[in-house]
C-alpha positions in Angstrom: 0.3 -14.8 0.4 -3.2 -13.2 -0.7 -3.0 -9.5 -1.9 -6.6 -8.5 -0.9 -8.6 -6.0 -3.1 -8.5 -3.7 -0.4 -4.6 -3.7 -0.4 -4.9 -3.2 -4.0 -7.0 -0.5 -4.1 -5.3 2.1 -1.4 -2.0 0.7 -3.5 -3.3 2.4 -6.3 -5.3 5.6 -4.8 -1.9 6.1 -2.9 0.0 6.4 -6.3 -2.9 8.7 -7.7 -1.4 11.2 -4.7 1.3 10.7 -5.3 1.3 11.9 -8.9 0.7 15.0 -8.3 1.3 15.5 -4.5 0.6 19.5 -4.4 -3.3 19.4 -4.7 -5.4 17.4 -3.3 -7.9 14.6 -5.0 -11.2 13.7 -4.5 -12.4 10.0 -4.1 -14.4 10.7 -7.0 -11.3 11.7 -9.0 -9.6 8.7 -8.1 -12.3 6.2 -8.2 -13.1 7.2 -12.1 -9.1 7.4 -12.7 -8.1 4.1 -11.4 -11.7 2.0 -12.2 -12.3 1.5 -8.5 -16.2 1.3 -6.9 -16.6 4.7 -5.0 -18.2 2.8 -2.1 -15.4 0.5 -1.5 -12.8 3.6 -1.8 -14.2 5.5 0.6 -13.8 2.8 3.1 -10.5 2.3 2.0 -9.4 5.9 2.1 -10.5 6.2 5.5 -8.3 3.2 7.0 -5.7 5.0 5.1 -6.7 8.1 7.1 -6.2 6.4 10.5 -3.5 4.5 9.4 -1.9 7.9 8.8 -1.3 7.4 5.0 -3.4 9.9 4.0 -4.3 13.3 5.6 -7.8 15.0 4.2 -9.3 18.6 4.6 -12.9 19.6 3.7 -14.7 21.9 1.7 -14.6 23.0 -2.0 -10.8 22.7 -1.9 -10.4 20.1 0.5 -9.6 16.2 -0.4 -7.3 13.7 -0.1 -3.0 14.2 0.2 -0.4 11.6 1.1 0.2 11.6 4.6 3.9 11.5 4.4 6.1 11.8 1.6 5.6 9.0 -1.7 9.3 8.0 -0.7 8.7 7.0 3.0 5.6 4.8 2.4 6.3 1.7 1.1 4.0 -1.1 0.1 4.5 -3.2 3.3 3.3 -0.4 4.9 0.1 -0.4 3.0 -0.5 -3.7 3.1 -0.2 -4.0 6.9 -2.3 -0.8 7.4 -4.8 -2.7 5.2 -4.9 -6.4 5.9 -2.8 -6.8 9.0 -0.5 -9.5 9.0 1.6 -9.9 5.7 1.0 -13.5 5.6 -1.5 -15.8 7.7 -1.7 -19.4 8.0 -5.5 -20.1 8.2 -5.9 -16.9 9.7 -3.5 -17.0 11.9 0.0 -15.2 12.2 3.2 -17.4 11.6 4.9 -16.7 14.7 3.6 -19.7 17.0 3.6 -22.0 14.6 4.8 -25.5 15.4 4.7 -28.4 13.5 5.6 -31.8 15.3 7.6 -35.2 13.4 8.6 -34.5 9.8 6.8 -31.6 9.1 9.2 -29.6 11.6 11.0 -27.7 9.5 7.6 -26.2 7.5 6.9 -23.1 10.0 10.7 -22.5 9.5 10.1 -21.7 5.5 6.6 -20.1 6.0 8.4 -17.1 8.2 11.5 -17.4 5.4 8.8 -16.5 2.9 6.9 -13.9 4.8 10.4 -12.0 5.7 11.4 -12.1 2.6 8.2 -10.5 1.0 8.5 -8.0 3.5 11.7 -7.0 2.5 11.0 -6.6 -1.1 7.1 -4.9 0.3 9.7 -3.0 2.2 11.8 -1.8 -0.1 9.5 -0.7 -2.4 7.8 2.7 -1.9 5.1 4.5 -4.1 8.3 6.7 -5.4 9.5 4.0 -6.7 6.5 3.2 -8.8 5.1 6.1 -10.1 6.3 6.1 -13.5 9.2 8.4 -15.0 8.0 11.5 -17.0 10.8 12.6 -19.3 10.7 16.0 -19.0 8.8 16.3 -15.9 10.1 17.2 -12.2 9.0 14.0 -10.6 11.9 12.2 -13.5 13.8 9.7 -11.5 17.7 9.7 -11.5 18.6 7.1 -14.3 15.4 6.9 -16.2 15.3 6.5 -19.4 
């Protein structure tokens, strides 16, 4: 599995948003917050845009919100918006894959691995990473 910078990067503007979900962020704001290259953001923020995970609005209080709510995107849901397939084998997805003689069983463990990342991608939303603030409203249940 190869987490691709672009993955990475709309991982982490995502979580800027969802920091503060009630006003909206520039790609400027986020670039300089998470050390990203503004170029590359903007090209990632718009696939976000058409993937839906991000909705923007224009003028001098327009910018970038979360599309949905931090607790119903999850990271396999960025990572396929971003990179496609969860995991390839040279390039191509695991689902035909057939192997012939001794190396039968090999296809077999490849999809074992990719379902089970996509479970534990799947399970994990950007609520679930944003850290707890003690005294804040966005405190998770059980934080310490």
């Amino acid at each position: 599995m190869h987490i691709s910078a672009k993955a990475d990067y709309a991982t982490r503007a995502l979580l800027e948003l969802a920091r503060e979900p009630a006003r909206p962020l520039t790609c400027e704001a986020i670039a300089s917050s998470q050390q990203i290259p503004f170029r590359f953001l903007k090209s990632v923020v718009g696939e976000l845009r058409r993937a839906g995970l991000v909705r923007s609005q224009r003028g001098c209080e327009g910018g970038y919100w979360l599309g949905r709510p931090a607790e119903e995107i999850s990271l396999l849901d960025v990572l396929r918006a971003m990179d496609g397939e969860l995991i390839t084998l040279r390039s191509e997805p695991l689902a035909g894959l057939d192997y012939p003689g001794p190396a039968s069983g090999l296809p077999g463990l490849w999809r074992r691995i990719e379902a089970e990342a996509a479970a534990v991608l799947g399970g994990t939303t950007l609520s679930t990473l944003l850290p707890a603030e003690a005294d804040g409203p966005r405190a998770r249940k059980g934080a310490a």
